[in-house]
C-alpha positions as CSV (number, residue, x, y, z in Angstrom):
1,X,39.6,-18.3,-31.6
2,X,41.6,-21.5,-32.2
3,X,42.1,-23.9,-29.2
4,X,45.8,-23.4,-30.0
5,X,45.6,-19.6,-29.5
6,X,43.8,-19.4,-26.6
7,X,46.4,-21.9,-25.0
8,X,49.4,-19.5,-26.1
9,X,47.4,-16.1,-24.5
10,X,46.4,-17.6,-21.5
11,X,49.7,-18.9,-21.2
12,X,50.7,-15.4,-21.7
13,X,48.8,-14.1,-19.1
14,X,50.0,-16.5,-16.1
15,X,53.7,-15.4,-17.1
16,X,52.9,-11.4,-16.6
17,X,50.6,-12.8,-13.7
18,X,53.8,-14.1,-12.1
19,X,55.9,-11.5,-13.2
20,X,53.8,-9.2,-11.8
21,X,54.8,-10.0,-8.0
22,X,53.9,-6.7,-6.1
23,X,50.2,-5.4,-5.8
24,X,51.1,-1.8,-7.3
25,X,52.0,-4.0,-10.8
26,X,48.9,-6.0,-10.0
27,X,47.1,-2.8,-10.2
28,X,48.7,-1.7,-13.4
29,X,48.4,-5.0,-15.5
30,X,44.6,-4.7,-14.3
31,X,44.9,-1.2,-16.6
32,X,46.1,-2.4,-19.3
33,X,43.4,-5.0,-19.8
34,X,40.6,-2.7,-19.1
35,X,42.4,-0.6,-21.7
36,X,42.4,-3.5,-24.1
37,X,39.1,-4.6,-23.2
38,X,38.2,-0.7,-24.7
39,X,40.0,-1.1,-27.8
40,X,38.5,-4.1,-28.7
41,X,34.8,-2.4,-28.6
42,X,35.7,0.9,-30.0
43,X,37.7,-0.9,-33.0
44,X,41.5,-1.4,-33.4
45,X,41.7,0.3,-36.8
46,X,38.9,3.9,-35.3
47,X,41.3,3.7,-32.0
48,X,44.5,4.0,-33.7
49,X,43.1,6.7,-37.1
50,X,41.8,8.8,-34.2
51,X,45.1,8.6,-32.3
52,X,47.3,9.3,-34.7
53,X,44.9,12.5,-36.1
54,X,44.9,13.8,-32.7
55,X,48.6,13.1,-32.7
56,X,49.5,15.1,-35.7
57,X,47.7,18.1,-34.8
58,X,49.2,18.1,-31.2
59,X,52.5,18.0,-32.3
60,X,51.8,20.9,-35.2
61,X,50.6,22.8,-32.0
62,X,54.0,22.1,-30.3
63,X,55.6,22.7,-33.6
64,X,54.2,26.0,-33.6
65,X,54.9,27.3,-30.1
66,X,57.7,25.4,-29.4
67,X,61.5,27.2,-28.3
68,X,64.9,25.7,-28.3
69,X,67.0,24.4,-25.0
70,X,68.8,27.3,-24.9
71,X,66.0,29.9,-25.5
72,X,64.3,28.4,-22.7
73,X,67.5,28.6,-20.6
74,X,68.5,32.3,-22.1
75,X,65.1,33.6,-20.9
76,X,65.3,31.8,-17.0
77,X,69.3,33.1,-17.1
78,X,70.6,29.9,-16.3
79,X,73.5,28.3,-18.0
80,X,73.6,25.7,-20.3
81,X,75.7,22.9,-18.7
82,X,76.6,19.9,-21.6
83,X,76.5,16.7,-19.4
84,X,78.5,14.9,-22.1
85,X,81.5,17.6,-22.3
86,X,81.1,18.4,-18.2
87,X,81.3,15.3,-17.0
88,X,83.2,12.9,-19.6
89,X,84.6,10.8,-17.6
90,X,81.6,9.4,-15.8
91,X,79.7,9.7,-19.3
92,X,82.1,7.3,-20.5
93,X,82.1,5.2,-17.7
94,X,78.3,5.1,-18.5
95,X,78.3,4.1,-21.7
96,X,80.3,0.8,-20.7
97,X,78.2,-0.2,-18.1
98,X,75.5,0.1,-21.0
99,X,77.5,-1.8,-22.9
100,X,76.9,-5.1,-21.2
101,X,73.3,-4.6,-21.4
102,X,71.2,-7.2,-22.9
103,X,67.7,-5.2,-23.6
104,X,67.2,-2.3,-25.1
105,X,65.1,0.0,-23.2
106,X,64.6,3.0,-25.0
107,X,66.4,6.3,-25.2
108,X,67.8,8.5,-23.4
109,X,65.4,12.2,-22.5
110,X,67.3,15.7,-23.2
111,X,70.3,14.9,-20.6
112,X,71.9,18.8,-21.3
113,X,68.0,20.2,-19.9
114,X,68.4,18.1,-17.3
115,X,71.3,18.4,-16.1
116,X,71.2,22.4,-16.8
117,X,68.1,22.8,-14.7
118,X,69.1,20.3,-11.8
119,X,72.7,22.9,-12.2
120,X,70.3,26.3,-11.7
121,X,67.8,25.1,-9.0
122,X,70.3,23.3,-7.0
123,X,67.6,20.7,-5.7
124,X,68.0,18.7,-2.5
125,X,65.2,15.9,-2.9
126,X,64.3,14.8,-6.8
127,X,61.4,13.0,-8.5
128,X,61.1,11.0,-11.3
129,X,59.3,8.9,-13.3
130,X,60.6,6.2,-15.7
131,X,63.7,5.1,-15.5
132,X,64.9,2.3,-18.2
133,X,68.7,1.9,-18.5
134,X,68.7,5.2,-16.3
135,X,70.4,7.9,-18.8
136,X,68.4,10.9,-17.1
137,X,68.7,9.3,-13.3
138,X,72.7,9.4,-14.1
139,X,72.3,12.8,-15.8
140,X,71.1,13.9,-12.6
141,X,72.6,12.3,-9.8
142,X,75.9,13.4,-11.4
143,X,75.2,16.9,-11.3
144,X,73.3,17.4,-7.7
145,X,75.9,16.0,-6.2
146,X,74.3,16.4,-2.3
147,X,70.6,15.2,-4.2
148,X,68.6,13.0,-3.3
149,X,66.6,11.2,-6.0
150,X,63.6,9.3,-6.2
151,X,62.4,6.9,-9.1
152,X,59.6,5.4,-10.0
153,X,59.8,2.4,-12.9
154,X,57.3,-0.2,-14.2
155,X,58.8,-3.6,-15.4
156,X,58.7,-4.3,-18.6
157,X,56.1,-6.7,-19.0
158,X,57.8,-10.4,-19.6
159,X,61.4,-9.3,-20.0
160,X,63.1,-10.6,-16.7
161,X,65.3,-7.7,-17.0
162,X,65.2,-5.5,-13.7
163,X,68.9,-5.6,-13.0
164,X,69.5,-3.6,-16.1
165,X,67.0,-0.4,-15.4
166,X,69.0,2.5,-14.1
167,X,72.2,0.2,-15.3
168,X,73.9,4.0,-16.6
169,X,73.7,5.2,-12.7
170,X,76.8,4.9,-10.7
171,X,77.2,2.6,-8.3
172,X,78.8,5.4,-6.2
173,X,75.8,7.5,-6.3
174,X,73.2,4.8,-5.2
175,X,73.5,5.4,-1.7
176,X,71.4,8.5,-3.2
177,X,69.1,7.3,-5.2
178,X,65.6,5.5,-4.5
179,X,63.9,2.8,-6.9
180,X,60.1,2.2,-6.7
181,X,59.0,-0.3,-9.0
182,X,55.5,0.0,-10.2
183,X,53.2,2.0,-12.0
184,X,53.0,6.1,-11.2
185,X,49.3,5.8,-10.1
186,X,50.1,3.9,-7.1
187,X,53.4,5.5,-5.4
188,X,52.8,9.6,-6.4
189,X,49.6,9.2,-3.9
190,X,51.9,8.1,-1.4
191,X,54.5,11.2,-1.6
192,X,54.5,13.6,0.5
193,X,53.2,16.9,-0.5
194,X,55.4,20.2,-1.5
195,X,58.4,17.7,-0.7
196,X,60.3,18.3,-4.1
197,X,62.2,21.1,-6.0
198,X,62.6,19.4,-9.5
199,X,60.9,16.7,-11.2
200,X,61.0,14.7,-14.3
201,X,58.3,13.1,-16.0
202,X,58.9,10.6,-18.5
203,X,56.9,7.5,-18.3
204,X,52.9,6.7,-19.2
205,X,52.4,8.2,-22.6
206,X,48.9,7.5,-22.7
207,X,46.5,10.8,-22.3
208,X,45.0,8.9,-19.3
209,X,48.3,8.2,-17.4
210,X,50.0,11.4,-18.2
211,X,47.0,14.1,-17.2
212,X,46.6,11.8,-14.3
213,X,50.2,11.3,-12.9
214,X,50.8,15.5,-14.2
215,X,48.4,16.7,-11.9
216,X,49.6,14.4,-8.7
217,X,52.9,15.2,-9.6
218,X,52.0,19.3,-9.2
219,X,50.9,18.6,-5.6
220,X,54.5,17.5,-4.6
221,X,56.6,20.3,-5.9
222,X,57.6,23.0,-4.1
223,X,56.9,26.6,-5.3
224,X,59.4,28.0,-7.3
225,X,59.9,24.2,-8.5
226,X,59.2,22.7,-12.0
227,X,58.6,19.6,-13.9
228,X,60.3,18.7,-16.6
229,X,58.0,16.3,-18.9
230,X,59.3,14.2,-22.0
231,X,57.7,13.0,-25.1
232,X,55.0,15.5,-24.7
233,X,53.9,14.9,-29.0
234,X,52.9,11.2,-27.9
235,X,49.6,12.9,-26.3
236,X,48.3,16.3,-25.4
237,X,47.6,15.5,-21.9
238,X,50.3,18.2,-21.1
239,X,48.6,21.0,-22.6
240,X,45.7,19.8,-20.8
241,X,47.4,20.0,-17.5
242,X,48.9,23.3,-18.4
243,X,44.8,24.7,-19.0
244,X,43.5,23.1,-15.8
245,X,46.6,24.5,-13.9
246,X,46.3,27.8,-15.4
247,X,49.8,27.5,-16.3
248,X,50.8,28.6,-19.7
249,X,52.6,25.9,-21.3
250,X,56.6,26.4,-22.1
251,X,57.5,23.8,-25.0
252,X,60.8,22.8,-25.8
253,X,62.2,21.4,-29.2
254,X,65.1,19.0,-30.3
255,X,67.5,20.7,-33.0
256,X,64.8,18.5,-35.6
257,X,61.7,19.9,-34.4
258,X,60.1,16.0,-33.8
259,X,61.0,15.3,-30.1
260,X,59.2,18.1,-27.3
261,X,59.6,18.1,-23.7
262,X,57.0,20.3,-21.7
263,X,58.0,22.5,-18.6
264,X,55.6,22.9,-15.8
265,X,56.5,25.6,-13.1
266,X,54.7,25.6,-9.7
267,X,54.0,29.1,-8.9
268,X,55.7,30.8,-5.9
């Protein structure tokens, strides 16, 4: 490597060295270098074939079994509440505090699942994990009105932008709502057990993170409680999880068939 690129990555690495202010990031930037570290002796180009093959026949599997919003709904008899025509106002209101933002964080999860479960199971104390501008936190602080809920949220890595996660979330409804930041590893251990009734996961994608963070997150949810897990094509760590849980997996479809969220209920 050329004198001139070793000067720009270490340079690199004291800037997430100092962005990363708080031990629980420490531990997570620590992660991502091992994980690096692995790519670089396994091959980048083997790495990412065998990624994306495993990919492809995870989400044919999902594909395959896979049922719409409202079938899921129909078959637990709970109504489907739309959190943009329920709640326009405040969805509006939303979108303009959005409006000012200066990062793009990613999207927003499936708000009407959300919102239609927090509706049904009327939770009191709520988990989650990955927040970014904060569509599902304001999803579902708007609807559990007497909620309170708990996020977890890793920086982005070098973007200075932490005032702008969770920027969709009222500031009315932060009295109720808790932000952790740092990686999912370090704060679920910390929760207290069989403390929640609803939970949504929607963070690490990796098979590592999500099997990992899955299975801590089972040990805090009451029974009769579920999890609600996004982007569940990225790996098939959640159809692992179902299989060591004994659980059999519920899989949920967007109107296109290419996004999936997984359900995970905790037995009664």
């Amino acid at each position: 490597m050329a004198i001139k690129e070793w000067r720009i990555t270490l340079k690199n690495y004291i800037k997430y060295v100092r962005y990363m202010k708080t031990f629980p990031n420490l531990v997570h930037l620590f992660d991502l270098i091992k994980r690096g570290c692995f790519i670089r002796i396994v091959g980048k180009d083997t790495f990412i074939s065998q990624f994306k093959i495993r990919q492809k026949i995870n989400e044919f599997y999902l594909l395959n079994n896979s049922i719409t919003t409202n079938e899921f709904l129909s078959k637990k008899g709970w109504n489907k509440l739309e959190i943009k025509e329920s709640f326009n106002l405040e969805f509006l209101e939303a979108k303009d505090r959005l409006s000012k933002a200066k990062f793009k964080l990613g999207g927003a999860a499936n708000l009407d699942l959300l919102a239609s479960v927090t509706s049904s199971l009327k939770p009191k104390n709520i988990l989650e994990t990955g927040v970014a501008h904060g569509w599902s936190s304001f999803a579902i602080l708007t609807v559990a009105k007497d909620a309170i809920l708990t996020s977890i949220d890793l920086p982005y890595l070098g973007y200075n932008n932490e005032k702008e996660v969770g920027l969709a979330v009222s500031p009315k409804d932060k009295n109720r709502w808790k932000l952790l930041r740092g990686p999912d590893k370090y704060f679920l251990k910390k929760m207290p057990k069989l403390h929640f009734c609803f939970a949504h996961y929607d963070s690490d994608k990796s098979f590592s993170g999500m099997k990992s963070s899955l299975l801590e997150m089972c040990k805090l949810i009451k029974p009769g409680g579920l999890i609600v897990v996004d982007d569940i094509g990225d790996t098939e760590a959640y159809l692992v999880v179902c299989d060591i849980m004994g659980l059999e997996p519920i899989i949920i479809r967007d109107s296109e068939g290419k996004k999936f969220q997984g359900i995970i209920e905790i037995g009664h």
